[in-house]
Biopython code that builds the backbone (N, CA, C, O; Angstrom):
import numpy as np
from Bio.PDB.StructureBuilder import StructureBuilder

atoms = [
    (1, "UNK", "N", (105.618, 91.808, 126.781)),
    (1, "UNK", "CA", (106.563, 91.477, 125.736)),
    (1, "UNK", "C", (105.897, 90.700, 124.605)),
    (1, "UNK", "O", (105.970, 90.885, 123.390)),
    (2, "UNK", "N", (105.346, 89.945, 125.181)),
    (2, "UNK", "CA", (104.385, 89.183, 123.749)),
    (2, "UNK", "C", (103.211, 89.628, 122.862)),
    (2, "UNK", "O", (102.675, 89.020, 121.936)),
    (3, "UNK", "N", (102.849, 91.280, 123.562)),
    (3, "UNK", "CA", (102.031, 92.052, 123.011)),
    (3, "UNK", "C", (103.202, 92.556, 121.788)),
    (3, "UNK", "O", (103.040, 92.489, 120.569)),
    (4, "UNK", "N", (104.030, 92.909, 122.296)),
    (4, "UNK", "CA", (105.079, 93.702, 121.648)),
    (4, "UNK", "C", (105.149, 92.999, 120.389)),
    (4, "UNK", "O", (104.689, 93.352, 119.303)),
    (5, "UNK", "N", (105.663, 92.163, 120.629)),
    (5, "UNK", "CA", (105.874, 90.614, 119.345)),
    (5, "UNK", "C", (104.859, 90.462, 118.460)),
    (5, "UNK", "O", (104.942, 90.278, 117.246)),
    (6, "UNK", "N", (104.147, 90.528, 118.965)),
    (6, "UNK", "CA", (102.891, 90.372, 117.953)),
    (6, "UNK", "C", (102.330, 91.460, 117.267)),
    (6, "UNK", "O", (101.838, 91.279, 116.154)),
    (7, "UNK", "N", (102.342, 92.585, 117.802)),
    (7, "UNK", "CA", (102.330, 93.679, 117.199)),
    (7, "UNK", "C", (103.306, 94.022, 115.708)),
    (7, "UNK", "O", (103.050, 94.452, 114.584)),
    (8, "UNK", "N", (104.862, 93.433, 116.634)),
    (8, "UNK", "CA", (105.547, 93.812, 115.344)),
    (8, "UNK", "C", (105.569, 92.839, 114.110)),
    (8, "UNK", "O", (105.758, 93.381, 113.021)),
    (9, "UNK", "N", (105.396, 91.434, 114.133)),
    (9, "UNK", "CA", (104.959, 90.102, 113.426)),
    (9, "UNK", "C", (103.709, 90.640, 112.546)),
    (9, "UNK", "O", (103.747, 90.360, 111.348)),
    (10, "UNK", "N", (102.609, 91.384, 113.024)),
    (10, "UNK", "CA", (100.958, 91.766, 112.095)),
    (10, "UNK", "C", (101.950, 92.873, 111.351)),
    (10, "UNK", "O", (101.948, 92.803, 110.122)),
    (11, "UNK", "N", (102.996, 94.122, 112.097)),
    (11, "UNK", "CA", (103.417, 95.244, 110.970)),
    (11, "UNK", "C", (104.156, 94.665, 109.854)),
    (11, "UNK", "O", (103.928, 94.998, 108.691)),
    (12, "UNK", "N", (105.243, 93.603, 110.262)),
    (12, "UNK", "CA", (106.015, 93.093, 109.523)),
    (12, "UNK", "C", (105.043, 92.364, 107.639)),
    (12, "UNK", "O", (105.193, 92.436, 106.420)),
    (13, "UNK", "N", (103.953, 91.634, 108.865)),
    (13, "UNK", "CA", (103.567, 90.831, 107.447)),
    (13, "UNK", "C", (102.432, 91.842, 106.785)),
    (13, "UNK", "O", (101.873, 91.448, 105.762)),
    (14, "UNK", "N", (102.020, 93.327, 107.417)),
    (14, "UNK", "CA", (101.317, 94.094, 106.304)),
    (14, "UNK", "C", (102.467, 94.777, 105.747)),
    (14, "UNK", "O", (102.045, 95.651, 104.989)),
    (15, "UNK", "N", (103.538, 94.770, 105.779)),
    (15, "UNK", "CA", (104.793, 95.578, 105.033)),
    (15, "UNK", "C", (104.896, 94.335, 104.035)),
    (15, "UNK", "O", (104.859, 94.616, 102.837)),
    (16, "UNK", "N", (105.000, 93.218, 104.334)),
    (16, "UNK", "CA", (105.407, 92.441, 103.199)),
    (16, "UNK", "C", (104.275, 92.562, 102.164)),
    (16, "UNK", "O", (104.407, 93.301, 101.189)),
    (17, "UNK", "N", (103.178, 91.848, 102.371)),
    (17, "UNK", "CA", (101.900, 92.356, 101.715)),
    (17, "UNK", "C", (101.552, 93.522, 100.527)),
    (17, "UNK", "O", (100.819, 93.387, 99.547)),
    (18, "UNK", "N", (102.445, 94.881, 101.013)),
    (18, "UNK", "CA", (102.425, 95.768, 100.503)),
    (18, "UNK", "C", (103.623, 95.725, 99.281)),
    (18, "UNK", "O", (103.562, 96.069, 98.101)),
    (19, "UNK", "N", (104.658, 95.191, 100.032)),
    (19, "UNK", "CA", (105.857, 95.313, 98.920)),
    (19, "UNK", "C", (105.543, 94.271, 97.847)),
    (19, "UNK", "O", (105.773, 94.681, 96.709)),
    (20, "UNK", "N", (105.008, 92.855, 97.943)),
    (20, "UNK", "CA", (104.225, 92.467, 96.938)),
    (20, "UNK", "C", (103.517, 93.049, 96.449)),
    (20, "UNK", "O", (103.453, 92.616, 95.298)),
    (21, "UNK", "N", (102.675, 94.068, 96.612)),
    (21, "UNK", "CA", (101.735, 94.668, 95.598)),
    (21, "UNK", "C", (102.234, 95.685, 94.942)),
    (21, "UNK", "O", (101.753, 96.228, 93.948)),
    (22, "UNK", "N", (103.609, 96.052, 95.739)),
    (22, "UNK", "CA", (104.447, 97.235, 94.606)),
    (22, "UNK", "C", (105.282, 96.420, 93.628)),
    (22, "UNK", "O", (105.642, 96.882, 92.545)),
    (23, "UNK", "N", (105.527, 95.403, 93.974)),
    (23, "UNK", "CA", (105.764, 94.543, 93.205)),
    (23, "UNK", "C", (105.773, 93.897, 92.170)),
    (23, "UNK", "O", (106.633, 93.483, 91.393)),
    (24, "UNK", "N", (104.530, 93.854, 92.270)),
    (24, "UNK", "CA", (103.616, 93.436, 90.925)),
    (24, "UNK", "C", (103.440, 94.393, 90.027)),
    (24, "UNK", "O", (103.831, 94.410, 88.860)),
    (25, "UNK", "N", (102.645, 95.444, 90.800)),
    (25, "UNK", "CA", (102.494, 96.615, 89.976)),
    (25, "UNK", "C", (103.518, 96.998, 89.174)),
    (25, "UNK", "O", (103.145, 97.389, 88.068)),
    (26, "UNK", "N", (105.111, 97.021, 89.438)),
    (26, "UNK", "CA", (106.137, 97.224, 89.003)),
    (26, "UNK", "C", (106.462, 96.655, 87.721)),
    (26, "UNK", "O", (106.932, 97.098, 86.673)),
    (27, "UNK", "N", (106.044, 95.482, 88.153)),
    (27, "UNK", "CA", (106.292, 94.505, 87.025)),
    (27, "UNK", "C", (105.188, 94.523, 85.779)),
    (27, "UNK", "O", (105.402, 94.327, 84.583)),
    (28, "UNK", "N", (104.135, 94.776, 86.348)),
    (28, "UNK", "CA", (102.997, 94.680, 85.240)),
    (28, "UNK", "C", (103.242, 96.096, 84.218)),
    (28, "UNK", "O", (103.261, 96.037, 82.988)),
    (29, "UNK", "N", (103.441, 97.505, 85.123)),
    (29, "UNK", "CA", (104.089, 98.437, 84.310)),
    (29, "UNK", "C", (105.572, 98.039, 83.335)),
    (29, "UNK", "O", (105.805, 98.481, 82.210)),
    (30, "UNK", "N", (106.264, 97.292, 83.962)),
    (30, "UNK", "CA", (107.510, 96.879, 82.914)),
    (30, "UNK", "C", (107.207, 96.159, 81.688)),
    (30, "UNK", "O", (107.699, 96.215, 80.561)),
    (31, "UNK", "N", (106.159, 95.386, 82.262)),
    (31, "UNK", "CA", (105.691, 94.553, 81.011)),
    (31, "UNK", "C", (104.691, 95.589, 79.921)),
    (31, "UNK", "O", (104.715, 95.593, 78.690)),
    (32, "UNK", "N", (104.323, 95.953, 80.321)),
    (32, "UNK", "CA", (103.611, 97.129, 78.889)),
    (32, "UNK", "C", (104.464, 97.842, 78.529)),
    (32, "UNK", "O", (104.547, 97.837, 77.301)),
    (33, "UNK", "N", (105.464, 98.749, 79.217)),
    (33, "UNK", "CA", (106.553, 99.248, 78.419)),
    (33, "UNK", "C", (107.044, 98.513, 77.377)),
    (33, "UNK", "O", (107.046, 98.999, 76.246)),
    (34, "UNK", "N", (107.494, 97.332, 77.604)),
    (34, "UNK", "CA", (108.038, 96.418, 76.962)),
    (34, "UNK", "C", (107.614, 95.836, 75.807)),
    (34, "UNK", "O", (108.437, 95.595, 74.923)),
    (35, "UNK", "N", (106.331, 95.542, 75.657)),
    (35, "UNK", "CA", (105.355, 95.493, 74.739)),
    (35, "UNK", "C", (105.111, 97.068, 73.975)),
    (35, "UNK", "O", (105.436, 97.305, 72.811)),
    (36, "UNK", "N", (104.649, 97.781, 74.652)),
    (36, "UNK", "CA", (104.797, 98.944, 73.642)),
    (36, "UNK", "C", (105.843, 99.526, 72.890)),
    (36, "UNK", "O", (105.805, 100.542, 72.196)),
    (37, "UNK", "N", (106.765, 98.767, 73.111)),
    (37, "UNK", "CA", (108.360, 99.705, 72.855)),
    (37, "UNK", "C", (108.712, 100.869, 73.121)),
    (37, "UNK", "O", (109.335, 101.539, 72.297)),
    (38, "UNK", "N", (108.407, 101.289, 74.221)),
    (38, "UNK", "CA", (108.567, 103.051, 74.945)),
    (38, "UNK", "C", (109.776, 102.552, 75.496)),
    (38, "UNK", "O", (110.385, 103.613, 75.631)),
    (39, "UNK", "N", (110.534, 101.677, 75.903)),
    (39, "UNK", "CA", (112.250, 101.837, 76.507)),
    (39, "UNK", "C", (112.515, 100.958, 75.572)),
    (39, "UNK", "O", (111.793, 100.252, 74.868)),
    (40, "UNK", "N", (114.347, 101.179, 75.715)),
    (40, "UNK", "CA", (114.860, 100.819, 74.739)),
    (40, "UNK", "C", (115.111, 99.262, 75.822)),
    (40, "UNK", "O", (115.446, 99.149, 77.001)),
    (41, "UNK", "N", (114.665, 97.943, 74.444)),
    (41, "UNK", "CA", (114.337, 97.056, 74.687)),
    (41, "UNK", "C", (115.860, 95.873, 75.436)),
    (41, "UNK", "O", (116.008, 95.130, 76.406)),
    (42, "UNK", "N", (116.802, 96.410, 74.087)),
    (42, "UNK", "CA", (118.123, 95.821, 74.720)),
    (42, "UNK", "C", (118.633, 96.281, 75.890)),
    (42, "UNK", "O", (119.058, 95.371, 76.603)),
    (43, "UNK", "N", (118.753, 97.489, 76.386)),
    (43, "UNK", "CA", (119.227, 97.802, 77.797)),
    (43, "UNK", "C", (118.256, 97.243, 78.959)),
    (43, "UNK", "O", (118.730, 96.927, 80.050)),
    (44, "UNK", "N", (116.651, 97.117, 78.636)),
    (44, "UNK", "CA", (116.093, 96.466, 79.610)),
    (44, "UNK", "C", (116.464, 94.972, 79.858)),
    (44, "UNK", "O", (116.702, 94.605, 81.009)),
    (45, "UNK", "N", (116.522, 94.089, 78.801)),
    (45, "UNK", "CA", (116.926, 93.024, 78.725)),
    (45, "UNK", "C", (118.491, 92.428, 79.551)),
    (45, "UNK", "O", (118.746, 91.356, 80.098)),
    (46, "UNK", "N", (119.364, 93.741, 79.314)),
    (46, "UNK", "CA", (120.860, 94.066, 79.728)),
    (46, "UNK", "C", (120.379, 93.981, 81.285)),
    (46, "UNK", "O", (120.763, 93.170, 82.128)),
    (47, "UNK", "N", (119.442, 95.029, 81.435)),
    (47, "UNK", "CA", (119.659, 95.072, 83.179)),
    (47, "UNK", "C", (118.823, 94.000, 83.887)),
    (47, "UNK", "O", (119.053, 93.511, 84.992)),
    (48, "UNK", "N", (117.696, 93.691, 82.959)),
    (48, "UNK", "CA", (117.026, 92.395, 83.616)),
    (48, "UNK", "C", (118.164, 91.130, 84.080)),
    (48, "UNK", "O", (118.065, 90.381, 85.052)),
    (49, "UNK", "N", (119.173, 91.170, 83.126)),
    (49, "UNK", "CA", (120.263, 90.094, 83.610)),
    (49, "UNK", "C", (121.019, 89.763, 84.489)),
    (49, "UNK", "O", (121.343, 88.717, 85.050)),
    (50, "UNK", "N", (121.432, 91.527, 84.572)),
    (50, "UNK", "CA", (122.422, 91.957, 85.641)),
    (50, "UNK", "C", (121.728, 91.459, 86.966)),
    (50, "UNK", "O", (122.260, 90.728, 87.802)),
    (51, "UNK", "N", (119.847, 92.218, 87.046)),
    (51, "UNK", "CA", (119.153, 92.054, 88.277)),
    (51, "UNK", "C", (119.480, 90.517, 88.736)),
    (51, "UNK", "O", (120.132, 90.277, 89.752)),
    (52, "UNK", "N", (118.897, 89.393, 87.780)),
    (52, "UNK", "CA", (119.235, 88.392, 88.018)),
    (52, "UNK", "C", (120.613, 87.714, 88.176)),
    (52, "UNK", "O", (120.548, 86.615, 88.727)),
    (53, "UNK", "N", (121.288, 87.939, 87.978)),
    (53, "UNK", "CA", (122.631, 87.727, 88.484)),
    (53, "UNK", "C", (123.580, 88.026, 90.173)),
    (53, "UNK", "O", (124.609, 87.505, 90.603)),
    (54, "UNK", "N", (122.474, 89.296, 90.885)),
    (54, "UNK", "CA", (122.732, 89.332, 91.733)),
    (54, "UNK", "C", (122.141, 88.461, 93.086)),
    (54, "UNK", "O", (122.630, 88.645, 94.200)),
]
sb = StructureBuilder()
sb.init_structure("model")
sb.init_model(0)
sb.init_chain("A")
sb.init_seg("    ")
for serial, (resi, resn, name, xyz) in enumerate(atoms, 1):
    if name == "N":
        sb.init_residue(resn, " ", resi, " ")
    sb.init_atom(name, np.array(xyz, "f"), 0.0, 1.0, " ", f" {name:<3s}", serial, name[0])
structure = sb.get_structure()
């Protein structure tokens, strides 16, 4: 059982690991959009709010 545990504790924290790095990436792509003006700037701003609000 404590093999078990530990097994799933190392998958758990390389899944987190990973979703931070999609993460970022996500964000670093939002931020050049944003700067380049390729989306429209007020609806990003609109939904950035909403995100934060939840």
């Amino acid at each position: 059982m404590v093999l078990f545990l530990e097994i799933v504790h190392q998958l758990i924290t390389m899944m987190m690991k990973e979703l931070h790095a999609i993460g970022n990436n996500l964000n670093q792509l939002a931020r050049k959009a944003h700067q380049l003006n390729v989306i429209d700037v007020e609806q990003y701003d609109l939904q950035l709010k909403n995100l934060k609000m939840l």
